[in-house]
Structures are given as structure tokens and as C-alpha cells.
N, C-alpha and C positions, 0 to 999 in steps of 0.2 A: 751300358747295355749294348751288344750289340745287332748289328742288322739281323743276323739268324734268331735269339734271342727274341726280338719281336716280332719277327715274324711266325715264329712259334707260338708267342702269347697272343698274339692276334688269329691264329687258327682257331686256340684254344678257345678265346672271347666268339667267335663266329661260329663255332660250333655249340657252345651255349645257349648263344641265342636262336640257331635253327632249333636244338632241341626244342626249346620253350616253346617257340612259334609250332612248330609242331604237336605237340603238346595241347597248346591252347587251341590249334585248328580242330585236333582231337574233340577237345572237350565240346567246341563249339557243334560241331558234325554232328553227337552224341546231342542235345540239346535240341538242336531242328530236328531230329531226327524225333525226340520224341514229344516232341510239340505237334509236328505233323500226325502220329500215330494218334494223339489225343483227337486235335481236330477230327482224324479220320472215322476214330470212335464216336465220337461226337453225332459226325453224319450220319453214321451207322443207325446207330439209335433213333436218327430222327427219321430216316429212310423207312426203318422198321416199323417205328408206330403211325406213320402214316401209309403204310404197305395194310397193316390191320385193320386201320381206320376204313380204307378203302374197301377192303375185304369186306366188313361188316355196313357199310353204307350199300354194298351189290348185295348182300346175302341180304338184307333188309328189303332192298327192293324186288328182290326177286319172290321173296315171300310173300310183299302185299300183291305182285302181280298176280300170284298162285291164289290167293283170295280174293281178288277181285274174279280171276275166272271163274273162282266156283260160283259166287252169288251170282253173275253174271249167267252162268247155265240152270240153276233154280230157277231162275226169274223167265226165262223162256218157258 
């Protein structure tokens, strides 16, 4: 075999394996990526029913407020 010869198959072998690594960087990237978007859902969801919760804990109290005023002005 000579020196052109491996140096050739040694392109060929280094090129394969950038592919691959590329490739698997690929797939890795693809992978966080949707791991994060899960997470991200995730919080979403929680943000949201505790956005409502809250919502409904002021709407609550704003309505006992509203009946506390009224017996509050009978009572006068």
C-alpha cells in the first residue's frame, strides 16, 4: 500500500467518522431540544393553574368583601 493510498483511506475513515459525530450531535441537539420544550410545557401548565387559582382566590374575595359591605350598610 502506498503513502497516497493511506492517505486516501485515512480521509475516507475521518470523514466517516465526522459524519457520524455529526450525525449523533444531530440527534443529541433534537433530544434537548425536546426535553426542554416538555419541561417548558410542563411549567406552562403549572403557571396556568396557578394563574386561575389565583384568579379565583381575588374573585372570592372580592365578593365576600361586596357582602360584607352590604350587611355592613343594613346594619347602620
Amino acid at each position: 500500500m502506498s503513502i497516497n493510498e493511506i492517505v486516501v483511506s485515512a480521509e475516507h475513515v475521518a470523514a466517516r467518522v465526522m459524519a457520524d459525530a455529526r450525525a449523533e450531535a444531530q440527534r443529541l441537539r433534537e433530544e434537548v431540544d425536546d426535553y426542554v420544550d416538555t419541561a417548558l410545557a410542563n411549567f406552562e401548565q403549572f403557571l396556568t393553574r396557578a394563574l386561575s387559582s389565583i384568579e379565583r382566590g381575588r374573585d372570592k374575595m372580592h365578593a365576600l368583601r361586596e357582602i360584607g359591605t352590604f350587611q355592613g350598610e343594613e346594619n347602620e
